[in-house]
MMTF fields as JSON, N, C-alpha, C and O atoms, coordinates in Angstrom:
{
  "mmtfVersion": "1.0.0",
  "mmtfProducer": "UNKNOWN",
  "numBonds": 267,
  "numAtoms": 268,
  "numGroups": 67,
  "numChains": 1,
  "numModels": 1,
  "chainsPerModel": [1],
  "groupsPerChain": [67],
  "chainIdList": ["A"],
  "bondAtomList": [4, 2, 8, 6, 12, 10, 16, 14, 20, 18, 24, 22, 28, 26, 32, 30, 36, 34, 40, 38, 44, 42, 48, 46, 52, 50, 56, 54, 60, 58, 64, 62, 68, 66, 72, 70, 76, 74, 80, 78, 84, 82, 88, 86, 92, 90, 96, 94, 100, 98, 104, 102, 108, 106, 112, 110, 116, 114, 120, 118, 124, 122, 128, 126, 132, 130, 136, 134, 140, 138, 144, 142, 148, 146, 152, 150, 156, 154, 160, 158, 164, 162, 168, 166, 172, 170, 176, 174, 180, 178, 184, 182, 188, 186, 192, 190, 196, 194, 200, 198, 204, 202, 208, 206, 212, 210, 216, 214, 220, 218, 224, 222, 228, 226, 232, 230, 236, 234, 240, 238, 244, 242, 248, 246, 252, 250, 256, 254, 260, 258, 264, 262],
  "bondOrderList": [1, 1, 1, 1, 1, 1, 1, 1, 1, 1, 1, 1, 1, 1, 1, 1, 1, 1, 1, 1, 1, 1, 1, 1, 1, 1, 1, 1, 1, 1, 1, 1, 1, 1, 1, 1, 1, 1, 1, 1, 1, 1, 1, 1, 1, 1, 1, 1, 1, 1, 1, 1, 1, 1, 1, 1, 1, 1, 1, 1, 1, 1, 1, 1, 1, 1],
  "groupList": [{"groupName": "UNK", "atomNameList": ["N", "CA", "C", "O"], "elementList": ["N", "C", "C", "O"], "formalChargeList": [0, 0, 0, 0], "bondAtomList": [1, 0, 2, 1, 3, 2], "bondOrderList": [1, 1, 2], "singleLetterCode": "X", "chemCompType": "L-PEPTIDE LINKING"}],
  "groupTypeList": [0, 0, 0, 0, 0, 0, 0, 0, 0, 0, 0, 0, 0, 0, 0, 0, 0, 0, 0, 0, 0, 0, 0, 0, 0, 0, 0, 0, 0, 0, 0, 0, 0, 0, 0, 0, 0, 0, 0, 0, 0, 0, 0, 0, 0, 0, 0, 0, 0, 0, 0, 0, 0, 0, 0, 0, 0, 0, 0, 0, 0, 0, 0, 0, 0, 0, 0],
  "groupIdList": [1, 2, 3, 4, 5, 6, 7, 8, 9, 10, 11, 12, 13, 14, 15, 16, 17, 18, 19, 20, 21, 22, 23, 24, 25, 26, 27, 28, 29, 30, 31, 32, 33, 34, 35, 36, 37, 38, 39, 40, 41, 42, 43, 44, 45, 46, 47, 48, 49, 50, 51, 52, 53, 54, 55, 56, 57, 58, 59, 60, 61, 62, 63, 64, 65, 66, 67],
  "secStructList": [7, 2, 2, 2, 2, 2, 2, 2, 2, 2, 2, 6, 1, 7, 7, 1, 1, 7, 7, 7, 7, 7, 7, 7, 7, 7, 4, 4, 4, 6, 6, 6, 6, 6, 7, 2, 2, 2, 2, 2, 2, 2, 6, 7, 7, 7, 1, 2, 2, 2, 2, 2, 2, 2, 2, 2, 2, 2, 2, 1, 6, 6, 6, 6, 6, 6, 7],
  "xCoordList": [-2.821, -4.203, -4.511, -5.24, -3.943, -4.412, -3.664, -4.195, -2.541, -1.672, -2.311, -2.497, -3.045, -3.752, -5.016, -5.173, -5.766, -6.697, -6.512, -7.493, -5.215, -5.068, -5.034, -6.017, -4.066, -4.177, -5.55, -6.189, -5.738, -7.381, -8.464, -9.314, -7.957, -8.967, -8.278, -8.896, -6.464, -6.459, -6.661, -6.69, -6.733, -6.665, -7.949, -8.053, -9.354, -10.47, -10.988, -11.356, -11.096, -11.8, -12.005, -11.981, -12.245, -12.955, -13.263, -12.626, -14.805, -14.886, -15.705, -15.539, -16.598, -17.365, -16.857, -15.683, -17.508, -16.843, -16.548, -17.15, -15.087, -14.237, -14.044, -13.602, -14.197, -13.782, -12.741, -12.778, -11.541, -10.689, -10.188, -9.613, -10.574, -10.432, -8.952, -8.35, -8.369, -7.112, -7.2, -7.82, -6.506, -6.551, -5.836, -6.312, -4.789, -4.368, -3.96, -4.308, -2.75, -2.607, -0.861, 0.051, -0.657, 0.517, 1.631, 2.832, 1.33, 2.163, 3.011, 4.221, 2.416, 3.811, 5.014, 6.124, 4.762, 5.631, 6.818, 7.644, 6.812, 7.427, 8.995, 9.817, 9.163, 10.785, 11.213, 12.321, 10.468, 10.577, 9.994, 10.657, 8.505, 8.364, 8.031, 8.083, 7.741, 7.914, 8.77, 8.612, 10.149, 11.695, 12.306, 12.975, 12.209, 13.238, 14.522, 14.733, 15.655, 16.675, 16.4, 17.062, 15.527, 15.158, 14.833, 15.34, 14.031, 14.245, 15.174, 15.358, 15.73, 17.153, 17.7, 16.734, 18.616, 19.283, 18.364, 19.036, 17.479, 17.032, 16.711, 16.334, 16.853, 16.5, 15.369, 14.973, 14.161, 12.636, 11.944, 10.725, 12.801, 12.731, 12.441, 13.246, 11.408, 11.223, 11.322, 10.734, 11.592, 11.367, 10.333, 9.462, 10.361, 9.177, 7.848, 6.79, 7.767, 6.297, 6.073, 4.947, 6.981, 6.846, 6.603, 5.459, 7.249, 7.058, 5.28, 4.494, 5.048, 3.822, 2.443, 1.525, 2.047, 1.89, 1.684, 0.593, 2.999, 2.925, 2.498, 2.211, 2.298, 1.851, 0.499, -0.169, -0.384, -1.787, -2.026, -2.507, -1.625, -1.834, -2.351, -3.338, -0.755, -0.84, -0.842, -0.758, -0.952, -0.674, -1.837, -1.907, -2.874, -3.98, -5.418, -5.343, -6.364, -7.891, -8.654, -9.854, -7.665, -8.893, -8.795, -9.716, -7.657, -7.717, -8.413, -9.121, -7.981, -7.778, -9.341, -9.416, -10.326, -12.06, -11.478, -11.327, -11.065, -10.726, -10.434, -10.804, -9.461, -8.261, -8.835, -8.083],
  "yCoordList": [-6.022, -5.7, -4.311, -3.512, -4.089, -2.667, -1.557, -0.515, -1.847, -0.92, -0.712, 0.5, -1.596, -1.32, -0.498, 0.635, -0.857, -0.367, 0.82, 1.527, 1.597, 2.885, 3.348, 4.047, 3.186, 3.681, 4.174, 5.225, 2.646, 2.984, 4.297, 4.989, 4.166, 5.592, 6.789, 7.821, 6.594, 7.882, 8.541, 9.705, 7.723, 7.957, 8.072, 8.428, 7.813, 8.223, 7.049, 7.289, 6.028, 5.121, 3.986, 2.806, 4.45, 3.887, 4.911, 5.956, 4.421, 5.283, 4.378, 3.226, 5.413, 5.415, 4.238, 4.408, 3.098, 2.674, 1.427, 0.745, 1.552, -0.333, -1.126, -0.742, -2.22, -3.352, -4.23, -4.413, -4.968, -5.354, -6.441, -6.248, -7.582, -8.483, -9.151, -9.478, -9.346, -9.773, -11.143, -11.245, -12.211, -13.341, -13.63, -14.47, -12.93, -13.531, -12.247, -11.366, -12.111, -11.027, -11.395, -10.946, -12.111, -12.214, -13.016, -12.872, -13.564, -14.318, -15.011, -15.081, -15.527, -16.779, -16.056, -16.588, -14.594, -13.996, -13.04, -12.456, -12.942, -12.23, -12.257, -11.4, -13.301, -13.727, -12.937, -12.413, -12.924, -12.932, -11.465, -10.57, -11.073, -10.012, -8.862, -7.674, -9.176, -8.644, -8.405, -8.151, -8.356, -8.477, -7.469, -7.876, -6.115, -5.009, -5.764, -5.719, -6.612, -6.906, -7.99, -7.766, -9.05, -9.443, -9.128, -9.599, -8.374, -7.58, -6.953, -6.997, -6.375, -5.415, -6.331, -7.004, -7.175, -8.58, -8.79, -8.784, -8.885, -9.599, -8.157, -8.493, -6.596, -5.613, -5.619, -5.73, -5.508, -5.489, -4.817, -4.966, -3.393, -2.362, -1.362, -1.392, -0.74, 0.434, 1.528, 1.228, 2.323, 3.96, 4.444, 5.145, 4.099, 5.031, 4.218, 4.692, 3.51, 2.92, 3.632, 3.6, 4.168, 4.829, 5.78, 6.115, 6.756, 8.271, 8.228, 9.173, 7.156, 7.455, 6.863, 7.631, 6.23, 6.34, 7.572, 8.077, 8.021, 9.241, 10.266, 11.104, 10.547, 11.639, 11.337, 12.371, 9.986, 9.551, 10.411, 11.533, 9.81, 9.916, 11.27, 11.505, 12.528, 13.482, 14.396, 15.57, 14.016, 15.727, 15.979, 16.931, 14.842, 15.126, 14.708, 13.939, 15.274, 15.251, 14.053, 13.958, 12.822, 11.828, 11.024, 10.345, 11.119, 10.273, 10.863, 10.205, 12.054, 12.989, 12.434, 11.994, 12.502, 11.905, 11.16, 11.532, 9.82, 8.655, 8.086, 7.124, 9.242, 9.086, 9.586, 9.529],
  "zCoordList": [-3.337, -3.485, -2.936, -3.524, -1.838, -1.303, -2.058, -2.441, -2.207, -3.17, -4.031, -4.147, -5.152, -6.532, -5.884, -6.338, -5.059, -5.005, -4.675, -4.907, -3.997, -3.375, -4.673, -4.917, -5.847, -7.39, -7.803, -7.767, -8.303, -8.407, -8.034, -8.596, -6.979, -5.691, -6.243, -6.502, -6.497, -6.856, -8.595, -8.997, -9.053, -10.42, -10.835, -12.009, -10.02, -10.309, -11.002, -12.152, -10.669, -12.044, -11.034, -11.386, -9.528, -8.312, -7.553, -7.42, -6.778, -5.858, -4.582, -4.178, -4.191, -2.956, -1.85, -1.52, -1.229, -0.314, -1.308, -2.137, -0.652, -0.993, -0.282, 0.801, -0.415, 0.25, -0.326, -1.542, 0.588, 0.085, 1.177, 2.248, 0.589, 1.253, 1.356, 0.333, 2.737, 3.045, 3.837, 4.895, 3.215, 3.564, 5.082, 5.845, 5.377, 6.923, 6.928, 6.142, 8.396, 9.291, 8.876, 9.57, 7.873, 7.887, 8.864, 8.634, 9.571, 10.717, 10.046, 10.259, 9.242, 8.147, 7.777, 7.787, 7.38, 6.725, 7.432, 6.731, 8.927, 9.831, 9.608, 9.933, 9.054, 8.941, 7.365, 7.258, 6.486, 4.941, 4.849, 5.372, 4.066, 3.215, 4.438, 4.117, 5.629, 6.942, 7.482, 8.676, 6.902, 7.671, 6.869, 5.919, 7.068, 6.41, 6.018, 4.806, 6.913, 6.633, 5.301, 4.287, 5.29, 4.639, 2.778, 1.759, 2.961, 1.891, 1.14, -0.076, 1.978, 1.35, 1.353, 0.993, 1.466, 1.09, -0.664, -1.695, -0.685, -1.888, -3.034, -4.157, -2.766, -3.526, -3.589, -4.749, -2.426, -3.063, -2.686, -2.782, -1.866, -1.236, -2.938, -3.869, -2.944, -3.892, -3.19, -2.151, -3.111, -2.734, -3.418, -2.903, -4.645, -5.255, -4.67, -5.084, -4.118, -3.75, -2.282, -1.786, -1.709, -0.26, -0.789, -0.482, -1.749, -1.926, -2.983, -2.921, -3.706, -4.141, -2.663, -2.95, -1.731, -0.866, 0.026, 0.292, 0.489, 0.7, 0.373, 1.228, -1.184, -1.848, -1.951, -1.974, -2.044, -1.826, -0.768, -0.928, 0.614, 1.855, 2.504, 3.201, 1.755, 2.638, 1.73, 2.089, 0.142, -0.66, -1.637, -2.414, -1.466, -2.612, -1.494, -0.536, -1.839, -1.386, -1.563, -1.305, -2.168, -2.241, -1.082, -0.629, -0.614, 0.292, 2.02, 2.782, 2.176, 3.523, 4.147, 5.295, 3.407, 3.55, 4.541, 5.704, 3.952, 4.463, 5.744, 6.416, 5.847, 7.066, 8.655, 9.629]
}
């Protein structure tokens, strides 16, 4: 959900303030989608989802407001 919505924000076809509602803090998941080793065992590690993130974050103006 937050991932889409970061898209969204950057691609222009959302704006002003968002809200994005998250159901828990994750505790269930500490062992599983919370566990780097975890992951890489199963391939569900993207790189390209860190490097687009990153390029949101620190190389374009929609976000910098934000931060």
């Amino acid at each position: 959900m937050i991932y889409k919505a970061l898209e969204l924000i950057y691609q222009n076809q959302i704006s002003g303030n968002i809200v994005i509602a998250v159901a828990d803090g994750g505790e269930k998941y500490l062992n599983t989608v919370f566990n780097q080793e975890w992951l890489e065992e199963r391939d569900l590690l993207d790189q390209t989802i860190w490097q687009q993130l990153d390029e949101w974050f620190f190389k374009t103006e929609v976000l910098k407001d934000a931060l």
